[in-house]
N, C-alpha and C positions, 0 to 999 in steps of 0.2 A: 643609564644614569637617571634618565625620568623617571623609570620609572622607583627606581630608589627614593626619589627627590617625594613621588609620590607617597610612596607607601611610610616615608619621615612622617609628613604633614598627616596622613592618614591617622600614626601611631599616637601622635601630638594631641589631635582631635580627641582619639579615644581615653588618653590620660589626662586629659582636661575634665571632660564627661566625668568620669569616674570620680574626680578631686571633685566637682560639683555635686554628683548626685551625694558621697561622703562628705558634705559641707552642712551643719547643724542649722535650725530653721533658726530664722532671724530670733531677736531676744524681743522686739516690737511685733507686737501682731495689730491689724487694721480690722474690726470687727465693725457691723454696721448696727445698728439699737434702734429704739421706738422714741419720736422727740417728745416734746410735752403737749406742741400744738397736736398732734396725730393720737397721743396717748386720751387727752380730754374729748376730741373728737369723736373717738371711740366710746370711751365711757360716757357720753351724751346717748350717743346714736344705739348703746344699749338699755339705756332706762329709757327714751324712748320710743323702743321696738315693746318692749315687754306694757309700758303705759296703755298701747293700743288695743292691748288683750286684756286691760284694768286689772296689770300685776305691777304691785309697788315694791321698785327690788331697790339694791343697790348692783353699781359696776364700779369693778378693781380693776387699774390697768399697773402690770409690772413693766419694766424692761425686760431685756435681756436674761439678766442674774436676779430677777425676781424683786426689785424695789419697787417701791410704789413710785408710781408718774402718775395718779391720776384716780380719782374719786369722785361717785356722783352717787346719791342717795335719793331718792325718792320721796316726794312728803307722804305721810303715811306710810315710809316702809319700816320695818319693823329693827329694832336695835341690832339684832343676829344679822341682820343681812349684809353690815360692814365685814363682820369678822367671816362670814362665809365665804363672802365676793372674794377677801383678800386672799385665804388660803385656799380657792378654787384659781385664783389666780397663778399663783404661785407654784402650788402645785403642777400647771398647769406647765410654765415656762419652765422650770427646772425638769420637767419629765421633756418638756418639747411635745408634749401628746395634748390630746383633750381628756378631760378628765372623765365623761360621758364614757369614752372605750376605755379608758383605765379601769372604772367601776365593774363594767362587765366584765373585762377581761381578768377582775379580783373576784370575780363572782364562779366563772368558769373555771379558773385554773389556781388550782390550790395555792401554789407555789406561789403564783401574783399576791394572793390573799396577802399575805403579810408586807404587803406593803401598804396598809391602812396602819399598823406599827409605826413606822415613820414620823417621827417628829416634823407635825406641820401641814402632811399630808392630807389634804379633806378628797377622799375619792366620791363627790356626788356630778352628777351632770351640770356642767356650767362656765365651765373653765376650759377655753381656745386659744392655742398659741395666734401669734399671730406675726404671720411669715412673710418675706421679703424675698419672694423667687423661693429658696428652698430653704432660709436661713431664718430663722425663729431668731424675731427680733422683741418679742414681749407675748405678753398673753393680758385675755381680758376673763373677768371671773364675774360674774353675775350668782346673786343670790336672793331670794326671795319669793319666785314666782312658785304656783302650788306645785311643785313637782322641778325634780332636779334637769331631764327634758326640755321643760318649758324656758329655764334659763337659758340652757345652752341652745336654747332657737333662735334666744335674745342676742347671746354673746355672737351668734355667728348671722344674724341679720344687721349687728352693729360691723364687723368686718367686713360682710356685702358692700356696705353703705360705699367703704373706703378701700377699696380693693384695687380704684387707678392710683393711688397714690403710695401703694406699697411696692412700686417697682419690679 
């Protein structure tokens, strides 16, 4: 009789299990994002990182799904360097990549190439997600300094700066 009594409760488990693992994911999901304070912070600490090397850029910081949290422009940088930073931004968070290995990787592999097609897309050096343990919570896009490199040393010495406070 135990062991009957068992193998009930055993059976119960297993069709519980089952009803669970076949249970559809909640219709709320909890994602975690870039705030404003953190997003400005960043786009400081990339105009300047590049200021030091006497490049007058600007920095785009997106969230998440790519909206702008945060602008800082440089005096003396150049008008292009908004609309660059933004779409290095952007770019940038909607791939989850850096746009520095996107370029190359459009360089080397035909296939990637078309993805400079893409509505919005700017594949040059400069454009860093920037993550939260593993979870890309925004990107920062730098534009301006002589060479697409030199931004993205910017964009990822401004992520250096704040790297205890991304969790």
């Amino acid at each position: 009789m135990r062991s009957n009594l068992r193998l009930g409760a055993l059976a119960i488990l297993l069709a519980a299990s089952a009803v669970q693992a076949q249970t559809p994911a909640p219709a709320v999901r909890t994602e975690k994002n870039i705030s404003l304070a953190l997003a400005n912070q960043i786009a400081a600490e990339a105009v300047a990182a590049c200021a030091v090397n006497g490049y007058n850029v600007a920095a785009t910081v997106v969230d998440r799904a790519g909206t702008v949290r945060a602008v800082q422009r440089a005096d003396n940088a150049g008008p292009h360097t908004l609309a660059s930073s933004e779409r290095k931004a952007w770019t940038s968070a909607s791939a989850k990549s850096a746009t520095q290995a996107m370029m190359e990787g459009a360089q080397k592999n035909p296939g990637a190439a078309n993805l400079v097609y893409l509505p919005g897309f700017l594949l040059l050096g400069g454009g860093v997600p920037v993550k939260s343990g593993n979870e890309v919570i925004g990107a920062v896009g730098v534009g301006g300094a002589p060479g697409g490199h030199l931004d993205d040393q910017c964009a990822n010495a401004a992520i250096e700066k704040v790297k205890g406070q991304l969790g």
